[in-house]
C-alpha positions as CSV (number, residue, x, y, z in Angstrom):
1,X,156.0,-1.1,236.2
2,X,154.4,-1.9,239.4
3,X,151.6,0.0,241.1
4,X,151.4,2.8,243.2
5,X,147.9,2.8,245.5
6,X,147.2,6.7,246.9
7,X,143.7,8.6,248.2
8,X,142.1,12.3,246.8
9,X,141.1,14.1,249.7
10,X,140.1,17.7,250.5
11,X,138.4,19.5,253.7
12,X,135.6,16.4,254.3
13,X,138.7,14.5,255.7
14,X,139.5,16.8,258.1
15,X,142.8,16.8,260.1
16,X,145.0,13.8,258.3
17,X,147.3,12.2,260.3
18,X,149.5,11.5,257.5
19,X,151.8,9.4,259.1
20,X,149.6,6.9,259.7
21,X,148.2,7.4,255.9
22,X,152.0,6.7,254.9
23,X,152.3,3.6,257.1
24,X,149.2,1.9,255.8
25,X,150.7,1.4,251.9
26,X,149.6,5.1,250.2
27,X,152.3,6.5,248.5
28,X,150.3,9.7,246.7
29,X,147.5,12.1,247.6
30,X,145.9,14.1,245.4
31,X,144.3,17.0,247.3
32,X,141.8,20.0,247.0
33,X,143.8,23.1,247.1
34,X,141.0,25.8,246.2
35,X,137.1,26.3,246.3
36,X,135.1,26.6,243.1
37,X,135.5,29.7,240.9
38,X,132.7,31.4,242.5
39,X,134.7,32.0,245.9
40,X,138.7,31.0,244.8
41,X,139.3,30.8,248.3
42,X,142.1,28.2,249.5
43,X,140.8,25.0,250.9
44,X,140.9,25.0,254.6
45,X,143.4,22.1,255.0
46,X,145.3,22.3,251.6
47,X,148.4,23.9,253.8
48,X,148.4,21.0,256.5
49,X,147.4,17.8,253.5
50,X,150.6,19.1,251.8
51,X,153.0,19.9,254.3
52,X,151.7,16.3,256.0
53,X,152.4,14.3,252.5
54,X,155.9,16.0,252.2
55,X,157.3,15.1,255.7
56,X,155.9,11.4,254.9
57,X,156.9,11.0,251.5
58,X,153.8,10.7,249.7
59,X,153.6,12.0,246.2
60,X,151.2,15.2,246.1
61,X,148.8,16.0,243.2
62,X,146.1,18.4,243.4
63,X,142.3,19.1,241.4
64,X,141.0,21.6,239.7
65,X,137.0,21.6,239.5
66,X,135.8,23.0,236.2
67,X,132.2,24.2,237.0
68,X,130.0,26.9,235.7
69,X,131.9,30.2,237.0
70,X,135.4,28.3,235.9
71,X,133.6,28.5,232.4
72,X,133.1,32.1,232.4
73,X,137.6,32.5,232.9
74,X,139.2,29.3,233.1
75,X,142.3,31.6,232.9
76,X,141.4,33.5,236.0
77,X,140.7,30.2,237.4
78,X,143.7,28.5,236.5
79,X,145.9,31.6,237.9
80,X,143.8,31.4,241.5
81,X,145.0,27.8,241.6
82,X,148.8,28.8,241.0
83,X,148.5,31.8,243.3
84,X,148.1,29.6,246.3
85,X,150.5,26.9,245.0
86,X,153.0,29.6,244.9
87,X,155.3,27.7,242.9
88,X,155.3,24.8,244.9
89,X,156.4,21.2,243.7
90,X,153.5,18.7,242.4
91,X,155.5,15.2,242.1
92,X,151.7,14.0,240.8
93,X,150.5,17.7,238.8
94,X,147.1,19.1,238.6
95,X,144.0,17.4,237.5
96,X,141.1,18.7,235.3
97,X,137.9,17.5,237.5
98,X,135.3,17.2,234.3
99,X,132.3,16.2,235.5
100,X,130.2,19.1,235.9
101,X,126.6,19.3,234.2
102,X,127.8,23.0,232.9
103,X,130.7,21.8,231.5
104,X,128.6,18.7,229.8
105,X,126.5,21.6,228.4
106,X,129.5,23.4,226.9
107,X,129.8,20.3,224.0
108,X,133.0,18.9,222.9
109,X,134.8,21.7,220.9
110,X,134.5,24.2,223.6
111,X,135.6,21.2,226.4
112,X,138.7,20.8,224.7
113,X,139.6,24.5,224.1
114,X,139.0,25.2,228.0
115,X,141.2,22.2,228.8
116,X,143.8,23.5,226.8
117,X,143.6,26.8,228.5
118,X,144.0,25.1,231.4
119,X,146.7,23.2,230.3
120,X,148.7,25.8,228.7
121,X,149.0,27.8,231.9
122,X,149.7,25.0,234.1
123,X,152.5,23.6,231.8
124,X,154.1,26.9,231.7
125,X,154.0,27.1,234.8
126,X,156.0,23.6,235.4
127,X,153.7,21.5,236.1
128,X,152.4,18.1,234.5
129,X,148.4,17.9,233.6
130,X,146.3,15.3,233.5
131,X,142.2,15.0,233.2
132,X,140.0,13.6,235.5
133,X,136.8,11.9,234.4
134,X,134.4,8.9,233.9
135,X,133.2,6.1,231.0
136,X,129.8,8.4,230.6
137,X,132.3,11.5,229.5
138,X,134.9,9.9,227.7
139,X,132.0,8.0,225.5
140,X,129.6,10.5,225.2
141,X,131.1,13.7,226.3
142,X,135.0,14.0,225.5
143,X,136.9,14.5,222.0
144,X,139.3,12.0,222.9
145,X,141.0,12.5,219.4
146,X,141.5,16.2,220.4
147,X,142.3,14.9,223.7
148,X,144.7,12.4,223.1
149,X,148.2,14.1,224.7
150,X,146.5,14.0,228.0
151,X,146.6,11.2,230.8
152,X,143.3,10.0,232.3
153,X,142.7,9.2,235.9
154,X,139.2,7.8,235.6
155,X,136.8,7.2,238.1
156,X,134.8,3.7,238.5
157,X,132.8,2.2,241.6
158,X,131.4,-0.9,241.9
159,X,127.5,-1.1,242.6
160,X,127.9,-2.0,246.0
161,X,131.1,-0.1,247.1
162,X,133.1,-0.7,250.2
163,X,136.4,0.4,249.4
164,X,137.3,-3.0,247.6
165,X,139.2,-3.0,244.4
166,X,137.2,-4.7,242.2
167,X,139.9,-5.3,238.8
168,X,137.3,-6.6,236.2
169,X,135.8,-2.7,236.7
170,X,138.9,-1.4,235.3
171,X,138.2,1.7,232.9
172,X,141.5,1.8,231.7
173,X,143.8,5.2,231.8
174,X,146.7,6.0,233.8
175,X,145.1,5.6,237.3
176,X,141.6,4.8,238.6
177,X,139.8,6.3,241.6
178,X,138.3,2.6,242.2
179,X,135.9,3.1,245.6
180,X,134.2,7.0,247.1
181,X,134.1,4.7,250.5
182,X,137.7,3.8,251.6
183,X,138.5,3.7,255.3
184,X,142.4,4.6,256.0
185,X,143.7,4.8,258.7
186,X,144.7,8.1,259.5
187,X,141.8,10.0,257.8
188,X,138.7,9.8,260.2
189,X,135.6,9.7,257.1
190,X,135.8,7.9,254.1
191,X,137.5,8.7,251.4
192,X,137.9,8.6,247.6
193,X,140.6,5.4,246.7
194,X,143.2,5.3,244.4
195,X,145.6,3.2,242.3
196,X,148.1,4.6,239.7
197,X,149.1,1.8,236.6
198,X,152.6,4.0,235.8
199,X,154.2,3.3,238.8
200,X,153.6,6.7,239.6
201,X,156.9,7.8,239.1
202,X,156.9,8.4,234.9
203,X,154.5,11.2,236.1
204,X,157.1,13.3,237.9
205,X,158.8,16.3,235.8
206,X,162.9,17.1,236.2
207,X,163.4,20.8,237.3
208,X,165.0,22.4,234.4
209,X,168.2,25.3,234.9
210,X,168.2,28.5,235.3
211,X,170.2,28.4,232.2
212,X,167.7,26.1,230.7
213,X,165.0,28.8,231.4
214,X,166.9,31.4,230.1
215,X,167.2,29.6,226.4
216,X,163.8,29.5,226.3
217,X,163.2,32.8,227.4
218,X,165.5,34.0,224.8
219,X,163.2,31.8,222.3
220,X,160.1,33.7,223.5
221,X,158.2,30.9,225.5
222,X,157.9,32.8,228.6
223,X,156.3,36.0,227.5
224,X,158.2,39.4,227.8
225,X,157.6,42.5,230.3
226,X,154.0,43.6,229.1
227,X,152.8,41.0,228.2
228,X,149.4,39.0,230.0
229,X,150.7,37.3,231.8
230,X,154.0,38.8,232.2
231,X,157.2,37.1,232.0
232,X,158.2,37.7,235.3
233,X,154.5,36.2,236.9
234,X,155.2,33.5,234.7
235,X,158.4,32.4,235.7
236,X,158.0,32.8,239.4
237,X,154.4,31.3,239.6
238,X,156.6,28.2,238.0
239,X,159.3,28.4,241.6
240,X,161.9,30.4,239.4
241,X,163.9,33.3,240.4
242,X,163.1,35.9,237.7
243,X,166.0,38.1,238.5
244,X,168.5,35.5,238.1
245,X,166.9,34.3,234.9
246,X,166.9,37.5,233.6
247,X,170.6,38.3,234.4
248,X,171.3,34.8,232.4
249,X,169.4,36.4,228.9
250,X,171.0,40.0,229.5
251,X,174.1,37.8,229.6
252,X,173.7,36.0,226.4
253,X,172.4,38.8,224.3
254,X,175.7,40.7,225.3
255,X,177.7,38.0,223.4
């Protein structure tokens, strides 16, 4: 499948013309939507980066930094994030960002068990997951056995970077971040680079029913009434109308 070339940004870009990001070949963005667990506050030009990418047709992905107050609740973390996503579609998903030195401290049984907490939530939620992370961390630092089910966008610069592709650098995964320096036009500082192996488009998720939904509430995978979270957080943090779901299983159960 042929490539797909795209750009990670947050608030260091500044305002994106994404218009002019579209015309010059990027076809997905993977954006900052919230600070750091220490403040969960909404990046300051998540709203505009995504609204831009949808009018323009670029795929959109967002990050999720895992740093030293994510450790303390990655669940509480992972709930900021789909708070201001607000069930929102991700045609690229969410990202781990490993590459903290607190998360390095944490050693690879407890990595994996916070990325799975991650995960879980996420997935639940609708949404495809992925990790994002280096050679150093998936020598050294990452289970990759225990890891295996998820797809790697890996990050690897040449020495001397200037935004060149350099394809004997190649780390391997589903997608490389390949330069920190690109010049785009469109976005007025440099920016991380991008190129996706897949095609970009096996990443994408189908929307499943209402009816859909409704089978696998009756088959308990969406939690029930007092439950943490509930079932009716779950379902709408995911973009589904609880009420209608719910009139579906009251349905069924009458048969």
């Amino acid at each position: 499948m042929s490539r797909a070339y795209g750009v990670d940004v947050s608030h260091y870009q500044l305002d994106i013309d994404w218009k002019k990001v579209k015309a010059a070949g990027k076809q997905f963005a993977i954006m900052k939507a919230q600070y750091e667990a220490k403040s969960h506050r909404k990046d300051e030009y998540f709203e505009h980066n995504y609204q831009g990418c949808g009018d323009n047709g670029i795929m959109r992905g967002v990050y999720i930094f895992i740093g030293s107050q994510s450790i303390q609740d990655p669940a509480r973390d992972a709930w900021s994030l789909l708070n201001h996503l607000n069930g929102r579609e991700l045609e690229y998903g969410i990202w781990l960002d490993m590459e903290s030195a607190s998360l390095r401290r944490c050693g690879k049984k407890e990595i994996t068990r916070i990325a799975n907490v991650y995960a879980e939530i996420f997935e639940k939620a609708g949404y495809y997951v992925g990790i994002y992370s280096n050679l150093d961390w998936t020598r050294n630092v990452l289970d990759m056995k225990a890891l295996e089910r998820f797809d790697f966008w890996m990050a690897r610069y040449p020495k001397s970077d200037i935004g060149v592709l350099k394809e004997g650098l190649n780390p391997g995964g589903v997608a490389w971040q390949y330069s920190s320096k690109g010049i785009v036009p469109g976005i007025k500082v440099r920016c991380d680079l991008d190129v996706d192996f897949d095609g970009i488009i096996n990443l994408g998720k189908d929307r499943k029913s209402n009816e859909e939904i409704a089978d696998e509430v009756m088959q308990g995978l969406w939690g029930a009434k007092y439950t943490s979270p509930t079932r009716k957080e779950l379902l709408t943090a995911a973009g589904y109308n609880y009420f209608e779901v719910q009139q579906i299983v009251n349905q069924k159960m009458r048969r």
